[in-house]
Each structure stands twice: as C-alpha cells, then as structure tokens.
N, C-alpha and C positions, 0 to 999 in steps of 0.2 A: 695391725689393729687386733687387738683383744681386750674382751673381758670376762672377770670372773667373779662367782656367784658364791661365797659359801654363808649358809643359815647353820647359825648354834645357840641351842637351848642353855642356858644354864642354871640349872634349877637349886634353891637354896632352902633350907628345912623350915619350916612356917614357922611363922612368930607366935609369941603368947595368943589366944585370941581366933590362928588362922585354921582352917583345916588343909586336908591334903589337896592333893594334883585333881581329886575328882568334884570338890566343893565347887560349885559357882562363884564366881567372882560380885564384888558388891559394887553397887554401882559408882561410890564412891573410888571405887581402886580404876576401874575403868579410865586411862587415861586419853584426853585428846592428842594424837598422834597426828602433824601434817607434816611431811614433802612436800616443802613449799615448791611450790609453780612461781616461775619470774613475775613479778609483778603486784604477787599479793604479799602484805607484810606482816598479816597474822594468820596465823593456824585457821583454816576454814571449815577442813573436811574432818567431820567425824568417823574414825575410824576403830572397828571392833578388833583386837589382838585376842587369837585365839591359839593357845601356845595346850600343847601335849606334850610330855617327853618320848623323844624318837619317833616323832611323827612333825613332816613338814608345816611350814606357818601358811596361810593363805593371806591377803592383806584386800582391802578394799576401801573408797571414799566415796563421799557425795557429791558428784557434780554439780554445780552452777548449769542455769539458764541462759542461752543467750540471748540481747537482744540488739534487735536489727535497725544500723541507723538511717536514716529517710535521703536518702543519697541521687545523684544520676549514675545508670549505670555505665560501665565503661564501653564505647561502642566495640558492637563484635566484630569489626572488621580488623582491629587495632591489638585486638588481644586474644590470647589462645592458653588455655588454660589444660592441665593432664593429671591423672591421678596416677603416678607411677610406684612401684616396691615400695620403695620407702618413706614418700614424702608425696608433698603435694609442689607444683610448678605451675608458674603463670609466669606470661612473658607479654610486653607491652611494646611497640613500637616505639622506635625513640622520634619517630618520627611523628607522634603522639603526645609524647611526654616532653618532648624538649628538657633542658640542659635541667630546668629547675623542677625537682619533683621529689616526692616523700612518700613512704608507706605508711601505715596503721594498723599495730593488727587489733581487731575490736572481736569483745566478747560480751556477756552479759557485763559487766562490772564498768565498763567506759571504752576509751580508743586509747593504746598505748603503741607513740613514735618508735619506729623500727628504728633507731638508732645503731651505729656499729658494734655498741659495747651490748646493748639489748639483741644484738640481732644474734652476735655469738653465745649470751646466756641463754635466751629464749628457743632457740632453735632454728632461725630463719637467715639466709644467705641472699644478700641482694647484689647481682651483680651488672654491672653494664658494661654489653657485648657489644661496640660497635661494630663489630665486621660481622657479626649476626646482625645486628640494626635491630636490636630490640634492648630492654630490659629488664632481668628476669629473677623473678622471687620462689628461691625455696622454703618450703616452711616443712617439718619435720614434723610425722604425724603426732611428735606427740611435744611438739612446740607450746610455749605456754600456754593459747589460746583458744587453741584447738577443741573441741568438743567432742568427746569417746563417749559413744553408746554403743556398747556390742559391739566393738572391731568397727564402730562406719564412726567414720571422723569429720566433723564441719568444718567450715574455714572461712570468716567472713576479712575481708581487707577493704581499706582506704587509698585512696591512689589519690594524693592533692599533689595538685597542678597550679601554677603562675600563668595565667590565660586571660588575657588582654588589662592585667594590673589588679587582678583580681586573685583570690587562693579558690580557685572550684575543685569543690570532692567528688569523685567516683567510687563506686563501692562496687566488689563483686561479691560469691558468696557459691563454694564450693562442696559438694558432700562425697565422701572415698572411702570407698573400701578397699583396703589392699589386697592385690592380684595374688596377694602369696601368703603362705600361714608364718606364721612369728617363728623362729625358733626358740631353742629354751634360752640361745647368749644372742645377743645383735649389738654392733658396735657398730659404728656410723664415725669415720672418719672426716667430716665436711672440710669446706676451706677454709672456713672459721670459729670451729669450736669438734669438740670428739662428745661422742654419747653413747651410752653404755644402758642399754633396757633386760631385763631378764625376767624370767617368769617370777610373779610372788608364789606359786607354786611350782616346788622343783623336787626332783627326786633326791635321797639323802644319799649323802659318799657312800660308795663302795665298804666295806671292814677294810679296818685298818689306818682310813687316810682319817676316818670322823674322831679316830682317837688322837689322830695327829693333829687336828683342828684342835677340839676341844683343849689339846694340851697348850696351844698355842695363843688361845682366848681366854685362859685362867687367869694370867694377869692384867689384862683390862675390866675384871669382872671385879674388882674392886672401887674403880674410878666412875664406875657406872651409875648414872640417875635415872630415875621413873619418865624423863625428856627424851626425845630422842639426840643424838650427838652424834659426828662425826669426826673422825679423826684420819689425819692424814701423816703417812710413813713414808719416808724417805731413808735410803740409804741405809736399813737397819736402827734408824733412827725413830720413834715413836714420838711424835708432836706432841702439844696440847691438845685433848677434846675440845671443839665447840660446837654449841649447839646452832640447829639450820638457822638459826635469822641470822647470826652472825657469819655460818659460812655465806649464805646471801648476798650479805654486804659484799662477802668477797666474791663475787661474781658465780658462784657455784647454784647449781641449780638441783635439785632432789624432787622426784613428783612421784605418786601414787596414781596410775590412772588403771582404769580395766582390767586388771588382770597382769600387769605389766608395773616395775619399777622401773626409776628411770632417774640416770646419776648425766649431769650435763657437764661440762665446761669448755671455758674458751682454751682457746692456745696459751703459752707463755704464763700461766699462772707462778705466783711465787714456791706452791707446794709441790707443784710439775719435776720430773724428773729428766733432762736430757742427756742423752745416753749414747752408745753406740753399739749394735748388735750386728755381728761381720763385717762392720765398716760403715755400716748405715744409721744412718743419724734417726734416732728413736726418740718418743718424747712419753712418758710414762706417768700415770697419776693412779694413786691408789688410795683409796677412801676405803675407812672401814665405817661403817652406818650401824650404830645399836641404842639400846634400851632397855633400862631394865623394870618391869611389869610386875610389879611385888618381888615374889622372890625365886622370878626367872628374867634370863638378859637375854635377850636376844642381838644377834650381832649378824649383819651383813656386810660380804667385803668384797669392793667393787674395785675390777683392773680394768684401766679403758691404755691401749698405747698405741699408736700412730707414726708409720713409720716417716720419716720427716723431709726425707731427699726431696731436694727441686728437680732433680733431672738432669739432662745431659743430652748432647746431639754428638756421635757420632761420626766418621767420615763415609760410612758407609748410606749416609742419608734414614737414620734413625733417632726417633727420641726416645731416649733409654729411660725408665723406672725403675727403681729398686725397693723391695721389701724384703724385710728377714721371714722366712716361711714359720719362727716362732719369734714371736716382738716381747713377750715376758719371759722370767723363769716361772712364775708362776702360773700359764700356761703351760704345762709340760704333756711331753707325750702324744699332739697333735700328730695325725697321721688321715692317710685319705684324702688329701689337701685337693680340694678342685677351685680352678681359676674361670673367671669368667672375663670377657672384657667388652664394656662396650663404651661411647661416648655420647656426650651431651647429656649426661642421665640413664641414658637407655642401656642395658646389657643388647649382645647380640647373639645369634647363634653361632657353635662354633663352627661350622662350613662356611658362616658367613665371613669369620673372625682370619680365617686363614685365606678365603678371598681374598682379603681386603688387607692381608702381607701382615698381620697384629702375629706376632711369635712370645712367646713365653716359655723360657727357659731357667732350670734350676740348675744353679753353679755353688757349693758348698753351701748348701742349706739357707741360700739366698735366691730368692724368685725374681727374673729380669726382664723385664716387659720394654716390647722395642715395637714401636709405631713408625710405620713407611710416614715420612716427613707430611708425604700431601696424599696423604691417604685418605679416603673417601671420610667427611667429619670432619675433618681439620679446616681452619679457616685461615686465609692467606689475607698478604697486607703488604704494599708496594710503599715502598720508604726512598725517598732521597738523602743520601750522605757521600754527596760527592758525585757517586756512580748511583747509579741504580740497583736500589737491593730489594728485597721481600723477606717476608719473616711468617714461619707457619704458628697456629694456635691450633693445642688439641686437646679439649677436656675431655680426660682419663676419668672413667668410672668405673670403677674395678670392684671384684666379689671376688672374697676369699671361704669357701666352705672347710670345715674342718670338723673333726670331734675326737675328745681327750678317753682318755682312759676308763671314764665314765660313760662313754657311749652321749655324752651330751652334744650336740652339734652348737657348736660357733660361725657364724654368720658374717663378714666384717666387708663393710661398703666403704670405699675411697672416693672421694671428688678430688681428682689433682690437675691442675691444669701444667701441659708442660708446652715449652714455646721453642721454636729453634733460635737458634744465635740468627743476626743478619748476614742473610745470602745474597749474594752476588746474583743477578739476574740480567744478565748479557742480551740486550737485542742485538740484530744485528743487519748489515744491511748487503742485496746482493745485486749487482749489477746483473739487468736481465736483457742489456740492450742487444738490438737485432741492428746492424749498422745499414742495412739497407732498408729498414724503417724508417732514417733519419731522422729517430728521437730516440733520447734517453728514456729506459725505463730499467727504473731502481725499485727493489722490493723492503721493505722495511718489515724485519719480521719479529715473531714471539714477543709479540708485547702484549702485556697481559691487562687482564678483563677492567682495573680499576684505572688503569693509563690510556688516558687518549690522546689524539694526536691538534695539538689545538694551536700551529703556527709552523714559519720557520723561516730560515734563508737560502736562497739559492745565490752563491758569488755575490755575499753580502748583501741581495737584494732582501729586502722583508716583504712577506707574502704571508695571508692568512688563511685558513681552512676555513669553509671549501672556496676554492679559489674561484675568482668572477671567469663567465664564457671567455671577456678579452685576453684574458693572461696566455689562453694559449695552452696553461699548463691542468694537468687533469691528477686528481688523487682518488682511487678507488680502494674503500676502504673490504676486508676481507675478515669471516670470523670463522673460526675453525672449533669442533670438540671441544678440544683439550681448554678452553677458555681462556685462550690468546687471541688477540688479532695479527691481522697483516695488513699493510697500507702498502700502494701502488701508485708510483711518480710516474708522470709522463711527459717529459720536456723535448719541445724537438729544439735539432740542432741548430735551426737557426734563429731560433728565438735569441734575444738582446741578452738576454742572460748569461747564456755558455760564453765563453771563453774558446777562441778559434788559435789555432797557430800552425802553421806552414810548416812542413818540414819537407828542405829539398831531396835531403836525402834519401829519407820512404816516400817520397813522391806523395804523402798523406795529407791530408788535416788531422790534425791531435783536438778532438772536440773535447773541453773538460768544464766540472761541474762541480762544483763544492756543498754541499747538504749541509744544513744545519737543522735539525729538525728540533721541533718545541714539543717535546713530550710533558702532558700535566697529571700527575698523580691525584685521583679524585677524590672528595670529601674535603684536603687539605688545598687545593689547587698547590701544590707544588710543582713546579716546573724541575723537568731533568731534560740538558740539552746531549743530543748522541748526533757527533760529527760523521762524516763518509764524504767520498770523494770518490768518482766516478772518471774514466776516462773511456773515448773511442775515439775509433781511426777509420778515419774512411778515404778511400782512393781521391787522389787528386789528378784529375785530366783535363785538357783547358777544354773553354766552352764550343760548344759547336750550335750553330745556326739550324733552323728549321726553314728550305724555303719553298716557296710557290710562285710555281708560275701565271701570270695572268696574259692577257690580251697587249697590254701596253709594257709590260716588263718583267721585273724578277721581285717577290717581298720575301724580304729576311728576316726571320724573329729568332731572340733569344732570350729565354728565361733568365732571370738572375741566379745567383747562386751567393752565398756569401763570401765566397773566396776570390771570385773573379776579379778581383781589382791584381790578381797577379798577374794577368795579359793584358793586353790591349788589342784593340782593332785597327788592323788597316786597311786600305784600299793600294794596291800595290805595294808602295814604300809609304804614304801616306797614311798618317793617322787620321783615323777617321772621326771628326770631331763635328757640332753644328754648323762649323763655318764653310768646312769640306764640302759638307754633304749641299748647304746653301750655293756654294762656288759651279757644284757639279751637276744641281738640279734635283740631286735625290731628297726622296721626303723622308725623314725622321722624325720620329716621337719615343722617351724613354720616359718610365716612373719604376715605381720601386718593385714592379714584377718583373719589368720586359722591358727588351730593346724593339723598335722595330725599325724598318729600313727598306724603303719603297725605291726601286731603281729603273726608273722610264726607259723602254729601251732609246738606244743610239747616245746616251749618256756613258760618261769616261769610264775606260774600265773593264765596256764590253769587248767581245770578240768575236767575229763571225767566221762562219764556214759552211760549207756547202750551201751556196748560193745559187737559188733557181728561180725560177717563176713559180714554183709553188711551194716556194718558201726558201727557211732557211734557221740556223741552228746559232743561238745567241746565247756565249756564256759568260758568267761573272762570277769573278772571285773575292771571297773574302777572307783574309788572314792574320790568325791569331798569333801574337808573337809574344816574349818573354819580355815581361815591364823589365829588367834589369839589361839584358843584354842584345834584348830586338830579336833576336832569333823567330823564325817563324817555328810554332810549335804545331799549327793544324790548319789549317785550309778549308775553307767550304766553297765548293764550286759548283754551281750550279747551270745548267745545260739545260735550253727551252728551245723550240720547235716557233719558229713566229711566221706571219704571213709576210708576202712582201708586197702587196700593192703596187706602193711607190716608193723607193730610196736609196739616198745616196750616202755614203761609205767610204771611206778610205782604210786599208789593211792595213798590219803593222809590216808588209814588205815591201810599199810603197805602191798599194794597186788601188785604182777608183773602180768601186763597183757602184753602178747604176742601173736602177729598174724602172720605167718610165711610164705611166700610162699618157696613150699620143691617142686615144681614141678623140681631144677633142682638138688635136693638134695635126690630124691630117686628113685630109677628104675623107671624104666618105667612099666607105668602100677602098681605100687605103691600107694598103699591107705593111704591119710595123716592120716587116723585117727589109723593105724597102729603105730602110734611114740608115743615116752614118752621123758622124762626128765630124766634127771641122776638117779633121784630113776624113778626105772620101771616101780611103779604105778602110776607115776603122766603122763597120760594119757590128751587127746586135750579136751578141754569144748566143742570144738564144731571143725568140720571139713570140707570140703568140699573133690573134688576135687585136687585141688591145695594147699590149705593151712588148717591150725592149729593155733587152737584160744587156748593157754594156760593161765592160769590165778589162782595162785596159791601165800602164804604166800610169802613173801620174803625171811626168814628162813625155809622154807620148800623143797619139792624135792631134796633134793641133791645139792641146791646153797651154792657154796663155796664164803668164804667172803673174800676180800683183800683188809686191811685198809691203806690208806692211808697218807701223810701230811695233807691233807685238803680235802681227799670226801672216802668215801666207796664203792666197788664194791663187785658187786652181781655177782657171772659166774653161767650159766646152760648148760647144752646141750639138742639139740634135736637127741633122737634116732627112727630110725624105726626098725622095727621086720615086720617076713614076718607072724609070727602068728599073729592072732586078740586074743589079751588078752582080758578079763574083768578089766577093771579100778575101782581102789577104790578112793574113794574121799581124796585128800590129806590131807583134816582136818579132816579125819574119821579113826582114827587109830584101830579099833574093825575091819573093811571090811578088811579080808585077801582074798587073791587069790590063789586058790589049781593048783597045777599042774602047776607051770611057770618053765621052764628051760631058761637057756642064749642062746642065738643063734649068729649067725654073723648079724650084723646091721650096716647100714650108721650112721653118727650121725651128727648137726648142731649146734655149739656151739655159744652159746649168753653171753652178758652179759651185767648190769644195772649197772651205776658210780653214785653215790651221792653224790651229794656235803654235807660239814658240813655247819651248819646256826646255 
C-alpha cells in the first residue's frame, strides 16, 4: 500500500489585459472547482485556489447539512457500534437482521443504497460474519456521507429489515473523532476498494527532485483546461484526460474534505495496473489530478497500490501474508518501516502480538506475516465432507509506517481476511472400561464447541440423546478450556445390547460393543457419523449358590448372570428341573434375577452324620456341570446343625437311625432306655428322659421286610420292659445276655419305605 502526493505550479506569462503573480484575481477567473463525493453529480463545493510560485496550495470546500430521518432506533442490545483509526464500524446481530436486510447511508441531500458497486466507491464495507453472528458495516471517515467538521466526523445509517412482510427502518447515527493525527500520506487498503487521502497542505520536494517534477509535468501543461481533469498512466503510457464527472461514471471517486484530499477506487478497474513486485501480486492505479487557473496549472499525482496476495497456510499451522516492503517505484527510498498487526480492525500491542505467536519476518525486501492458525481472533468452523473438518477465519489488519526521503511519513492500513484450507479434525474415542465395574465406559473426545452430540447406535440398536432412566445406558456430557467437549458412555454388560461370546479357551466372556455415534454440526444441522468398537473380557467361573440354613432345611439362591446358560444344575446326576424338584418335594421359584431352591429337611439328597439326641449335621449338595460334556465344574455343599426331636432315616450304608420321643408311649415315670426293638437285644444307643436314639442294620433287630411294586419297607417296633436289661450290640452276635425272661411291655411300632432307583 502506497501513495503519493506531488503539487506543481506552472506559471504562464499573463495575457493582454492581466497583471503579475501579485494582482488579485477577478472574480470572474475564479473557477468552481469540485472533487466530487460519490453520489452528487454536479460540482457543489465552492472552492477558493490560492496558488503562489514556490509556495504550497491549500485547498478547502463548503460542506452540506445534514439531515436526520424520523426512524426507530436500532435496539442497543443488537448492535455495537466503535470509532476506530481509521473508520467508523458497526456491527448488528444477524440474529436481528435475519437473511433479508439493506444499509443506507443518509446525509443531508436523501438516503443512498449501499449497494456493492456504491459501497466500494463511497468508501463502505459491508460484510457478513457468520461465525461472529453479526453483520458489520465499515464506512471510511471520509466515505461519501460522512460529515468533517474539524477532524470529528458524523455518520447517520438505515438499517431496513423484512419483519413480519413489512420493510421497517432503523436508523443510527454516530460522531468520531479519530484516536490518531492524519499523517501527511494514508492509504487504506479495504477488501473492497484502495484510498489514497493526503494533506492539501504539504511541504515542497526537497532541490533537486521539484526540478525533476516540474520537467516531467511540462508536457501535460499543454493539454490542460480551467476544469479540473484527471488522467490516468499506465505502463509509461499517458491516457486521455477526463474530467471528474466522467471519471465518476467510471466508478472513481475524488473529494475535498478538511484539510485532506481524497482519491478512492474499487478493485479491478480498467486503468488499474496488476503487477508483480518479488513475486507478489501488486495491483497499482495512478491518477494524476490538475488544473489550470488562468495562467498557472496545477497538477496533483496520486499513487494508491495494494498488495494483492490471498494468502497461504503452511505445514507448520500458519497463515502466511505477503507484502512487498515497497509496492511502487514511485515510492522509492522508504526506510524506518514499522509493522504493526492486529485483527478485526483493532491494531494490538507488540508484547501482545508476540503472545499471541503473530511473527513478522523480512526475506528479500518482502514482509511475511504468519498467524498461529487458532490464534486468539481467529474464528473457527466445523464443516462435514466426508470426515470431519474445520476451517480457521482470521481478519488481518495490518499498518505499515514508513517515510521517504522527504522525511514525509506514509501510513498504509490493510483489511485482508485470510482463511486455512480444510483441516482434518479427528475425534476420537477411548475405551475407559473397568471390567470389574461390569459396564462399558467409552470416552468420546475433542469434539469441538459448534458439534454436538444428538443420537446414535449401539449394535445397530438407535438411541437418542439423553437417553430415558430405562435404557440403562448413561451419557455425561464434559466441557474443557480449550472449547471442546467430551462425552461419557456407560453401558453395562449385561444390558440386551452388547454382544456376549464364550471363549473356552481364556475361560472368558468377550463383551463387545459397536458405537455409532450421531455427531450434528450446528447452525447447518449436519450430521457427521464417527464409528468405534469397544471390547472386554471378563473371567468366566461357573455359578455358585448362596445358601442358608433354616429350622426345616437348606435355601439355595443364585443370582443370574448372562452367561450361565453354559452349566446346568443338578441334584446328584439329576438335573434339576420343576418337575425334580416337584418329585422331590423341594420348593422352587426362578425369574429373570434369581434361582431359588427350598430343600425341606429328610428330602432326597440329603446326608447325615453325627447323630445324637442333641442333634445332628444335615448336608446337601448342588452341582454345577458343563452343558456340553456334564462334567461337574463346582459344587456347593452346604452343612447345617438341625434338632432331632423325632426321626427316622436310613444311611447310604444301609443303617436305620431312629430317634423316638416315648414320653407318651411309656408309663409314667418310664425310663426310655428301658425299650428295645423287636429283637430284645437291640437296645437305644443312647437315651434320655424322653426319648431313644436307635440305630442299627436295616436287616437286623427284628425288621421285617414288605416289598413292594416300586419301594421296600422296613417295620420295627419299639418295646419297653420295666427291667433294665444289659444290651448286646446288634452287630456283635458272640455278646449273650443271661437271665432275660419276657414280661408285659408297651411297644411303638415304626417303619422305613424305600423307594427302588
């Protein structure tokens, strides 16, 4: 970005009639002189030309009045308005403005449509930032509308809106002073038009260079009219003059305001020059602007050039800028060159700039400005194509200081937006399961602030976010700094979902899990789907029983499991099914938590031991076996302490044990151990009070047998005698007893049924 300023007199010897340099001028010579402003299409501003030889020109016009249209204003919630260096900015929520909306800029004279082609003559930039969520107008202090009184500048706008089938106007209406003094050059590179302001008061070249102007402006000073004109040079090539209404037409803009000239235009004009200076794409316009005022010409000649590069990203995660540190030959000699950088408009400080990774390096007389991709300013954007990408946005506002050989300072502001290529942005997901939690838990991470997570599949099942209490399944969503989220799956294993499978080999369960997750990119709802697949292993051991003992037997419980259908239960070699446990007397009840299993004592199964009158030790087995090969795999055996009252029993070595109570079966005052069995000598193992512990052969005492269709019974009786005999052991056929005679006796008859198996 450059421009440049040079003022030359050219004084011609008076005509018949005139007098010298010192004569006042008549008013008839006096010409009206406008730098049209965009918009007006005749000369408005009366302007005095006050020309000396070897003394600078000063220039000045009459402003217009504004006036103010009867509007609503725009609410201040909606809108934020700034008076920055070089312009003025206002920004509107698009969530305000919606899709359909129009500026205005209004001054005294009516409202004139900001149009695209208006917006790059006149000086104003309207751009819409979605990923800012607003809409935002610059207008350039010295844009056509604008109102200069002493450096403070006004700015009234139209903001029409389509709101409920209706056009409603909003009007703001801004006054600025700029934070900074003008220099003698300012160039203003926008993203839609270059401008060029300089002082109408400047100092005169150096000796030497004013003779080299002057020599340079002697053959234009022939083609020169009492009008103003401009002429534009290309390539050593010298165009046609025309005069401002005609450049006009051609979109070219010329203004006189305060103290300041001001040469505007858009991009791509026909008389534009595009160029390349070190490899960099230049875009160059040179206007010279003169007059001639009886019989002196004055001529000014304006360089505006912009350097033109889009940009570039880097592998190292930078978007690169290029400018040439001198964009004319006509600038020459620039030295002192200070850079500044900031975004969105704003310069920053340089402690802040080198924070924030901004680097600015000079490589063969070329300046290369490298922005860290997501660096603080930069605005990001999550895109689906295919995979999942993002794309950064970073509006470059750049200052360039300088001053030539004159000691004149050059000023030159850039607005360049540059954008990365689309990046790849990788979630990713990470198995975080605890297998003795027995639930999956998947972590779903770096998924960024504009992605949320709005469905998915587990093993092709569809499930929506946030999942209902029944599902079972839990997602905890997580937000971190850096303006990512994380999400948190929690499935347990036995939920209908997973996928189970046996492996005999690692004795394991392989629990597995397939994710599908619905990720929706927001503003567009785009869906992007990111798979994962999930497995654990957990030990596989067959089931085992929990049991308790009560008063009348043994109860068995066992939890379900989802793999358990690879054993089975039995009861010895018997599988233990409803109709078993029916046949056998035990109670049963299963659903889909638990088994249970009630086993009464003296039902099939059991076994005793240590038999006494104060009891005795009753135990029951149950065994787990391999569905495929029977094999018993685990056992639960259970051993309980139980009373013995009254009962009768048979061992598995062929012994009846019986415990009697005869308290209502012998006198009174009756000693049980006084009784026997059918044969005389089989006598109590043990006695009390009350009862008679006998326990003897099955085939022995005196037990007579009665077979049956399907089981055997055992009879005995119990007798008492009022003598106390000596007992022989019933398996000890050598022990006789002397002296027994019969007597009269009560007697308690028993007997033992067996089934056949």
């Amino acid at each position: 970005m450059c421009g440049s300023l040079a003022i030359t007199v050219i004084l011609q010897s008076p005509a018949a009639g005139e007098v010298g340099v010192n004569a006042p001028l008549r008013p008839h010579e006096v010409k009206r002189c406008s730098l049209l402003a965009a918009g007006l299409a005749s000369d408005t501003a009366n302007t005095a030309l006050i020309m000396a030889f070897g003394f600078c020109v000063g220039l000045a016009f009459l402003l217009s009045v504004w006036r103010t249209a009867k509007c609503d204003q725009i609410p201040a919630g909606v809108l934020h308005t700034e008076c920055r260096d070089r312009n003025f900015m206002m920004a509107v929520d698009l969530s305000f403005t919606g899709e359909a909306f129009r500026f205005e800029a209004v001054d005294g004279t009516g409202a004139y449509p900001i149009t695209q082609q208006y917006a790059a003559e006149c000086g104003y930039t309207v751009s819409v930032l979605p990923l800012a969520g607003h809409v935002e107008l610059r207008a350039s202090y010295f844009s056509c509308h604008a109102e200069n009184t002493d450096d403070v500048f006004a700015f009234n706008f139209n903001l029409i809106l389509a709101q409920g089938g209706y056009e409603v106007t909003y009007t703001t209406a801004k006054t600025c002073s700029p934070p900074l003094p003008w220099s003698p050059r300012e160039v203003t590179c926008e993203v839609n038009y270059m401008e060029v302001s300089v002082r109408s008061t400047v100092t005169c070249p150096s000796d030497g260079k004013g003779e080299d102007l002057n020599a340079a402006l002697k053959p234009k000073y022939s083609t020169a009219t009492s009008d103003w004109q401009v002429m534009f040079q290309r390539a050593e090539v010298q165009l046609t003059p025309m005069d401002l209404s005609d450049a006009h037409k051609q979109g070219y803009v010329f203004d006189l305001t305060d103290g300041r000239l001001v040469f505007r235009t858009p991009y791509g004009q026909p008389d534009s020059i595009s160029t390349e200076v070190n490899g960099v794409p230049v875009e160059v316009l040179h206007a010279t602007l003169f007059s001639r005022q009886s019989w002196v010409v004055l001529m000014v000649d304006l360089v505006a050039a912009c350097s033109m590069y889009e940009g570039s990203y880097d592998d190292h995660g930078y978007m690169m800028w290029e400018t040439p540190e001198v964009l004319h030959p006509l600038v020459s000699g620039l030295h002192n060159t200070q850079i500044n950088i900031g975004v969105n408009g704003e310069l920053v400080e340089e402690p802040v700039a080198e924070e924030r990774g901004y680097i600015v390096e000079k490589h063969n007389s070329t300046l290369e400005i490298s922005i860290p991709y997501n660096a603080e300013g930069a605005y990001r954007k999550s895109v689906v194509n295919g995979d999942l990408y993002e794309y950064y946005i970073f509006h470059l506002y750049l200052e360039q200081i300088s001053m030539d050989g004159d000691h004149v300072d050059t000023r030159l502001r850039l607005h360049r937006t540059l954008a990365t290529p689309l990046l790849q942005r990788p979630v990713f997901t990470e198995n975080r399961t605890v297998p003795e939690e027995h639930a999956f838990t998947v972590y779903l991470g770096n998924v960024p602030e504009d992605v949320e997570l709005s469905g998915g599949e587990l093993n092709e099942h569809k499930c929506a976010v946030p999942f209902t209490n029944a599902s079972g399944h839990t997602f905890a969503k997580v937000a971190y700094p850096n303006n990512t989220n994380g999400y948190i799956l929690k499935v347990p294993f036995d939920d209908p979902v997973v996928i189970q499978q046996f492996s005999k080999e690692g004795h394991a369960i392989k629990h597995m899990l397939d994710i599908n997750y619905t990720l929706t990119v927001l503003s567009e709802n785009e869906p992007y789907y990111h798979l994962a697949s999930v497995m654990a292993l957990t030990d596989v051991s067959p089931p085992e029983f929990d049991a308790v003992c009560s008063e009348s037997g043994i109860r068995f419980k066992l939890d379900h499991r989802p793999f358990d259908y690879l054993w089975y239960i039995s009861i010895g070699s018997d599988l233990l099914t409803p109709e078993l446990a029916a046949q056998h007397g035990y109670i049963i009840s299963n659903n889909s938590r638990s088994l249970l299993l009630e086993v009464p004592l003296f039902t099939y199964g059991y076994e005793y031991k240590d038999i006494s009158l104060k009891g005795f030790l009753g135990t029951f087995e149950i065994l787990i076996r391999d569905h495929e090969t029977s094999e018993v795999q685990r056992s639960t055996i259970k051993t309980c302490q139980f009373a013995s009252t009254e009962l009768i029993m048979c061992s598995t070595d062929g012994r009846m044990t019986v415990v009697a109570d005869l308290s209502l079966a012998i006198p009174s005052g009756g000693m049980p151990a006084r009784t026997n069995l059918n044969d005389k000598y089989c006598g109590p193992k043990e006695a009390d009070d009350t009862r008679a512990l006998f326990s003897f052969p099955l085939n022995s005492c005196g037990s007579m047998v009665k077979l049956g269709k399907e089981n055997v019974t055992y009879e005995n009786e119990i007798f008492f005698s009022k003598k106390l005999r000596s007992w022989k052991n019933p398996m000890d056929s050598s022990n006789e007893i002397d002296g027994y005679k019969p007597s009269t006796s009560n007697s308690l008859s028993f007997h033992l049924s067996l089934n056949y198996s």
